[in-house]
N, C-alpha and C positions, 0 to 999 in steps of 0.2 A: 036619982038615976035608976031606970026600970034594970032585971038584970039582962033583955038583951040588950041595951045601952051598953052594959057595961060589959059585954062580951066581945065587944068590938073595939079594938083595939086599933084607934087611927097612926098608929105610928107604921113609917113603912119596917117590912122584915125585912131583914136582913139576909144574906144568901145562906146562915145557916139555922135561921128560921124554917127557911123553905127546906132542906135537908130533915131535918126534923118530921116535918111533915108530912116529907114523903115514909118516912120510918115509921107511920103509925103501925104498920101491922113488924112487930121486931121480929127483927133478920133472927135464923137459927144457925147461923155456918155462912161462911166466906163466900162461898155461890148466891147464898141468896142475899146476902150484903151487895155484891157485885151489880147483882140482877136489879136491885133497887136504886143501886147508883144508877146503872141503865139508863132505867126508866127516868130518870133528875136530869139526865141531858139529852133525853129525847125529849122533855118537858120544859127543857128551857130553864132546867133549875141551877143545872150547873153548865159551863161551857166546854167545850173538846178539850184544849187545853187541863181544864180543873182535872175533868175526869179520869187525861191519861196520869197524873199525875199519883191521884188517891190508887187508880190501878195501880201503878208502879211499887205504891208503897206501901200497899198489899201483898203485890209480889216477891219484893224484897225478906218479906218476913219468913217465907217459906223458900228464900235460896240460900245454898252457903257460899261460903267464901268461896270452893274451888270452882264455883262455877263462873265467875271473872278473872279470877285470878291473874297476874302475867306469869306463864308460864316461866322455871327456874332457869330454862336453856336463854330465856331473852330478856332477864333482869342485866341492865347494867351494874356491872358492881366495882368498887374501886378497891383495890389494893392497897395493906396496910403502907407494905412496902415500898411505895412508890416515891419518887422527889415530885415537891410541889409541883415544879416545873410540869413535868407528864401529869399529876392532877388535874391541874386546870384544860391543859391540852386536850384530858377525854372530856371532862367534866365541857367545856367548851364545843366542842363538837357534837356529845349527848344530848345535849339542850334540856337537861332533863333540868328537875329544880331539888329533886332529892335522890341521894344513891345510898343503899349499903356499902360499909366498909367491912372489907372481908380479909382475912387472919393468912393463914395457910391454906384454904380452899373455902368454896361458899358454903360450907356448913358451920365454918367458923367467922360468925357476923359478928364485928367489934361495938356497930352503932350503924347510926344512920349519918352521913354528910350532908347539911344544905348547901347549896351554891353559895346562898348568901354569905355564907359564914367564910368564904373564902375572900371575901372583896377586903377585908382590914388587911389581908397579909400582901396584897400585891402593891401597898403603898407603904409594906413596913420593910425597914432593913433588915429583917430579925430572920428573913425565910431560910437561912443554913440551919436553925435549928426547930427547923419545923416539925414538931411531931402531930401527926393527924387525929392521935388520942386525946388532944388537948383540944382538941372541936368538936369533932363528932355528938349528938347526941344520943340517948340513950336506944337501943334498940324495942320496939315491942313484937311480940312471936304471937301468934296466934294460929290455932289446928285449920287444916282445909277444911274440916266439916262445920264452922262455927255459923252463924245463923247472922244474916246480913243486916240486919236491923238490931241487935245485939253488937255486932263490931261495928255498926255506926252511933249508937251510943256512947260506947267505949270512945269513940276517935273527939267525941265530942265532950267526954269530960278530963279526956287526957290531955286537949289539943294535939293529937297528933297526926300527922295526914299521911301516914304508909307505915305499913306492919309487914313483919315478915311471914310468910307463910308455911308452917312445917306440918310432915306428915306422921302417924301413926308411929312412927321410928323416931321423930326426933331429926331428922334431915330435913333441910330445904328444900320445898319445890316452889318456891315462888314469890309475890308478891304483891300486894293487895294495899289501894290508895281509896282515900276518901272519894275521889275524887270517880274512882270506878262503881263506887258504892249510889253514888250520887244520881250517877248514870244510870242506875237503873231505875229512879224515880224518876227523872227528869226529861231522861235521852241524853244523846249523844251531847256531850259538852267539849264543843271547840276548842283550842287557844292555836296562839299564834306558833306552836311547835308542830301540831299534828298537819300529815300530810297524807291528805285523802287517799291518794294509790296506791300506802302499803299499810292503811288503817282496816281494812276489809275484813281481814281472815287472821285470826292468832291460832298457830300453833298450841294445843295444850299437851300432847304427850304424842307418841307415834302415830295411835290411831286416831286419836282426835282432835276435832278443830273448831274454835269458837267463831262464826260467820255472821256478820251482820246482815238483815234483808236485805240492808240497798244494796248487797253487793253487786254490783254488773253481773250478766251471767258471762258476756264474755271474759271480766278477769274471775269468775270463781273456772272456768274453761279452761283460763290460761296455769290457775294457779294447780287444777289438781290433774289439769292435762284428759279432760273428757269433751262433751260435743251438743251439749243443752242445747237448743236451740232459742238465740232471743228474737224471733219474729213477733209473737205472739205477747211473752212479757219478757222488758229489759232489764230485770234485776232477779236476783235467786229468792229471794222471801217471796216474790210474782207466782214463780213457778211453782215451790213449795206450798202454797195458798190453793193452786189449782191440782196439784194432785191428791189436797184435802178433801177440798170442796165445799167446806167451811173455815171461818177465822177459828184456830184450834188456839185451846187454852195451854200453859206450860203443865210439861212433860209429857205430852201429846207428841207420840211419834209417827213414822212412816218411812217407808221403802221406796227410795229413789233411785234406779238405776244398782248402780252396787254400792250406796249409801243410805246408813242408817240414818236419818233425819229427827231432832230432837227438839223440841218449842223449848227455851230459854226464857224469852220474857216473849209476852205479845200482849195487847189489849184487845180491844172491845171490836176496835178496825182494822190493827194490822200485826203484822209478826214486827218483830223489834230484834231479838234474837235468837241465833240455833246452835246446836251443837253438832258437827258430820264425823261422826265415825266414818272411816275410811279405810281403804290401804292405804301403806305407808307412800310418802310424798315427799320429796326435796322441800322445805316452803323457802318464803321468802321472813325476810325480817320483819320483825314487827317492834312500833314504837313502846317505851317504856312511859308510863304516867309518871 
């Protein structure tokens, strides 16, 4: 075999052959990483899908927890104190599949409660001596500033899919699911609880509020009470996009009206998510993961 015989290699590559490939001249920093990805699905080397993907969880690496966060005012939490009875009543109407169980206030977290874990006691006779410490699993605490690919490792050697989130003091302000983590590699992941028209806009503190692009611009209108107009584009990422004038990479801000505007996640084509500092606003509730 001559050696350009043998340089040729009839086996087909693989799609991270071709990755490689493209990586001949190596990346120095996360931009020019990106840049190179790029180019792999302008090339036909990776698909839209791959791409937002690896973007995602790139991005992740550089956000922290309190940037998903559910804010502390709209964690459902259950009370130690409670009869099973009113447990399952919230717990049934939450539709949630996991809750903090909280002591004398929510800074005092016992554990976490699964729904599941409630289904052996509504066939047993035993529920007058029900105590909820005797279920609950263990709680895990983590800082708002922890690093989102670091608390998804964590979730994935502990098995645990929702940590509590504390701040600088040691108080809760929140709480953070595998499943929010996930979100941000993936996108928005469904199930049969979330309900589109009040998944939009979370609350994060007075001033601030986490906004998804698709949101309508008449419900971001309705929720913070201003006068966008949707002629031109019918979602608030639309409009945010156009008063860039490019696809802005995160923490790329700008002045909208009397809103500070903040990139959260976006790829290569579109905004995904943002942060609006505001004036204060009445909101509306928002779902717990």
């Amino acid at each position: 075999m001559t050696d350009d015989q043998s340089s040729i290699d009839p086996r087909p590559k693989s799609w991270i052959d071709k990755i490689a490939g493209v990586f001949s001249d190596e990346p120095t920093d996360t931009q020019s990483l990106l840049e190179l990805i790029r180019n792999a699905e302008q090339d036909q080397v990776l698909d839209a899908d791959a791409l937002g993907i690896i973007e995602g969880a790139l991005q992740v690496s550089n956000m922290q927890v309190r940037d998903i966060m559910i804010p502390r005012s709209q964690v459902v939490t259950v009370p130690a104190k409670l009869p099973l009875t009113e447990i399952i009543e919230l717990v049934t109407k939450a539709s949630h599949s996991r809750f903090p169980v909280i002591g004398e206030n929510v800074d005092n977290v016992i554990g976490i409660l699964l729904a599941k874990d409630l289904l052996p006691l509504l066939i047993s006779s035993g529920s007058e001596k029900f105590d909820i410490k005797d279920i609950v699993r263990p709680a895990t605490f983590v800082p708002e500033s922890k690093r989102l690919n670091v608390l998804l490792r964590e979730f994935r050697e502990t098995r645990q899919h929702m940590a509590i989130v504390i701040d600088e003091y040691g108080s809760v302000c929140g709480a953070v699911t595998i499943e929010d983590v996930l979100e941000q590699i993936v996108g928005e992941i469904e199930d049969e609880f979330d309900v589109d028209d009040d998944s939009f806009i979370k609350k994060f503190d007075e001033e601030n509020f986490i906004v998804k692009a698709l949101t309508p611009v008449d419900e971001f209108n309705n929720y913070f009470k201003t006068a966008f107009s949707d002629q031109e584009f019918t979602t608030f990422g639309g409009l945010v996009l156009q008063h860039f004038g490019h696809i802005p990479e995160r923490g790329e801000t700008i002045k909208i009206g009397p809103f500070l505007i903040t990139i959260l996640n976006a790829d290569s084509r579109q905004i995904k998510l943002l942060k609006v500092t505001s004036p204060v606003v009445e909101p509306k509730q928002k779902r717990q993961a």
